[in-house]
N, C-alpha and C positions, 0 to 999 in steps of 0.2 A: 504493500500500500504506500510506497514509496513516492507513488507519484501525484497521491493527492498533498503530500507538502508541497507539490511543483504547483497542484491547481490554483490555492489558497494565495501566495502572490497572484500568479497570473489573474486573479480577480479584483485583487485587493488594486493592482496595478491599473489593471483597466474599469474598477469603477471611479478610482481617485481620479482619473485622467478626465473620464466622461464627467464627472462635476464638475470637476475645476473649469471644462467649456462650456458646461448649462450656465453655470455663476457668469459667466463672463460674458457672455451673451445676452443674459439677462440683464445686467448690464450695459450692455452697449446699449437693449434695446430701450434703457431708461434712458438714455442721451439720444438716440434717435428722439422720442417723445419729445425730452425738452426742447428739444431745436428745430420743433417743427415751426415757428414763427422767430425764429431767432435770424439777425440778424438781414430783416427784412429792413428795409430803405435803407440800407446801410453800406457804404462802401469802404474798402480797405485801404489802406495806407500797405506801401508796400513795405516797410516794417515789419507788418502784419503777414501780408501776403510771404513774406522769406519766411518768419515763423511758422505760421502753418505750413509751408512747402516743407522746410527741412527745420526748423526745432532752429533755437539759439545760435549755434553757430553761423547757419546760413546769413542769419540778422547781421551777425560779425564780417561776415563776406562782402555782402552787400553795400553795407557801411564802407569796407575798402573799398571796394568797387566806385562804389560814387564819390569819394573823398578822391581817390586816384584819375577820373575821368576830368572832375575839377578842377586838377590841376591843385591842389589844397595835400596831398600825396602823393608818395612818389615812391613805388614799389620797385624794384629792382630786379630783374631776372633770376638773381644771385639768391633772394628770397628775403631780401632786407625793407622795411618801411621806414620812409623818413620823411619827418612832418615837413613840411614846407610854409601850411597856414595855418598855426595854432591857432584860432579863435574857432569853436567848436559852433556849430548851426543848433545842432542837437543835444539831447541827452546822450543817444548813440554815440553821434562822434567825437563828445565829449568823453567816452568809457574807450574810446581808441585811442584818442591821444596821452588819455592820463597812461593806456597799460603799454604806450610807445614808453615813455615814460621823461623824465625832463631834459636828457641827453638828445630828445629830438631823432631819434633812431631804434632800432629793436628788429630782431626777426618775427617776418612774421606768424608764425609757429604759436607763440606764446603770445602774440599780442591778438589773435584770433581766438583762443584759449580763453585769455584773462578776458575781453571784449563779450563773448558769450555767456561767462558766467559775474556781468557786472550786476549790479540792481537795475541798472533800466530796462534791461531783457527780462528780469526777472518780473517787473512790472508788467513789461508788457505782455507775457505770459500768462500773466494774474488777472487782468482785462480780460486777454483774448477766452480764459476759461470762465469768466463769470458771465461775460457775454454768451455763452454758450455754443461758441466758433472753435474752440481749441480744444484737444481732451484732458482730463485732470490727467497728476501723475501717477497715477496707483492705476489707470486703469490704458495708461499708453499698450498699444499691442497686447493688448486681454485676449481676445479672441485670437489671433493672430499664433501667441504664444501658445493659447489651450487647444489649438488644435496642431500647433510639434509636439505637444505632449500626449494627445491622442495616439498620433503617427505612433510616436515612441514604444508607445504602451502596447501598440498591436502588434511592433515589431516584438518587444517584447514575450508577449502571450506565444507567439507562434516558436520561439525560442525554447521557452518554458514549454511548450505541447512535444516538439519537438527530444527535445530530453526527457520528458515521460515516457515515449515512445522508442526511445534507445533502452530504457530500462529495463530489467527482467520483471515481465506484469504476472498477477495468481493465474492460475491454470484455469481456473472459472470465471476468468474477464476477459473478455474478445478486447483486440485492443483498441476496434472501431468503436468501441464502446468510452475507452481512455482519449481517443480525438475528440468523440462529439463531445464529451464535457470539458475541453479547453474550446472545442467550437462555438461555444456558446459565449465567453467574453470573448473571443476574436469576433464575433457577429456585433457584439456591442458599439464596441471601439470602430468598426467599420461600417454602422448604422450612421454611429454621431458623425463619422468622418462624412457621409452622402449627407446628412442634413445640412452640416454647414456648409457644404460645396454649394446647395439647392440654394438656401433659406439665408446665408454669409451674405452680406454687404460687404464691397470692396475700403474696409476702415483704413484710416490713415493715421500712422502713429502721433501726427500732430492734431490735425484739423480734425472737426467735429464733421459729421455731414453737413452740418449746417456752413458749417468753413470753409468744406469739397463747391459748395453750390458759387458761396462767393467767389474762392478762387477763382473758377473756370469764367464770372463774369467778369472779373477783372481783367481775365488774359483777351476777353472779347472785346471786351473796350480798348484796351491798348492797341490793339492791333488798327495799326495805320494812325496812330493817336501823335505821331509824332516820333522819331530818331528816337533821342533821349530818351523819353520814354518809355517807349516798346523795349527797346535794351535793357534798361535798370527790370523793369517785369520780368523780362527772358530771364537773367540772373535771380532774382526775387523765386523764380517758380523750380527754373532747372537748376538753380548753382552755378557753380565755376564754369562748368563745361560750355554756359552760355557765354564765355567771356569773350571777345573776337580777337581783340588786340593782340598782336603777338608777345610782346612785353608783358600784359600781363597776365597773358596765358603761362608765361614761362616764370614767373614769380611763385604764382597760385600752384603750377606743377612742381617747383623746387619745396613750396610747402608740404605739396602732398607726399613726395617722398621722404621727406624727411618724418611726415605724421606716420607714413608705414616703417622706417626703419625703429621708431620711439616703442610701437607697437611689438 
């Protein structure tokens, strides 16, 4: 009877898994609710729009990006930032220059870092969630997460069935009989996995649906709204990759290696 200690996880696994995605779900579909009139007449600031696209940092990117376009920075291939106009527009560009820092220079590695985790992002995150455009943080990627842990769980079970099935079973249990009872939490775990493929809204680890909706009107309006414009959106929505300039494609890429080699 060896291999009912195998069954006993393989249950325990696959029913923890399938809660933890009903919770989360359930969930989401509490923030679906609130955001059904959220953020009506209302339009973004692309502040806003970078946060919801990619979370805090982006805000940080952006902020170079348009401080560097201005002429007000001056990013370097090499992956150096150097102020050129301290007087700060914003809060944002103020949390740039302070984490350049008084020497008027810095990589910027660390000043995309420190820039992301200043209090004005942090504000502006606490907005964008009360507004109910943004997702709080206990429940960033819920569904997302509960259902790799699903996956997990079945790969699991089928591991666990699998070694009951190597094992020497009693002479009076067919061993079709030791499958169908790990078949039954593998059926679980592969039930919940088809509902949320079905019944799953495409969530975004920042925005709210209510924030999916703005965003996409914001990219509409921009378009043809003007050069400047459209560009700072481009980067706002995709990041870096929308950068064009060669210079400071090759800054932001000096950053990014150096973010993989830290890693």
């Amino acid at each position: 009877m060896f291999w009912v200690l195998l069954l006993l996880p393989a249950w325990a696994v696959a029913g923890t898994a399938c809660t933890r995605l009903c919770l989360a779900a359930v969930r989401a579909a509490a923030v679906d609710s609130h955001g059904v009139t959220a953020g009506r007449g209302r339009e973004l600031t692309l502040y806003e729009a970078a946060f919801l696209s990619g979370g805090p940092r982006r805000v940080a990117d952006l902020t170079l990006v348009s401080m560097a376009r201005q002429r007000r920075l001056l990013l370097a291939h090499t992956g150096w930032a150097t102020v050129v106009d301290p007087l700060a527009r914003d809060d944002m560009e103020r949390s740039v220059i302070g984490a350049i820092g008084p020497g008027g220079q810095s990589r910027i590695a660390p000043v995309r870092a420190a820039a992301a985790a200043a209090d004005a992002v942090r504000g502006l995150a606490d907005r964008l969630v009360s507004a109910g455009l943004a997702v709080p943080d206990g429940d960033r990627g819920g569904v997302a997460a509960g259902v790799r842990q699903v996956r997990l769980a079945a790969v699991a079970v089928c591991a666990l069935g699998t070694a009951a099935l190597l094992m020497p079973a009693p002479p009076d249990l067919p061993r079709h009989l030791v499958a169908l009872w790990f078949a039954l939490p593998l059926a679980l775990t592969l039930s919940c996995l088809a509902i949320a493929r079905v019944e799953g809204h495409p969530y975004s680890r920042w925005a709210s649906p209510a924030g999916q909706r703005l965003l996409g009107a914001l990219v509409r309006r921009s378009t043809g709204a003007g050069d400047d414009r459209t560009y700072l959106t481009s980067v706002a929505v995709r990041g870096v990759h929308a950068v064009g300039e060669p210079d400071l494609r090759a800054a932001f890429a000096h950053r990014e290696q150096n973010d993989e080699r830290q890693g």
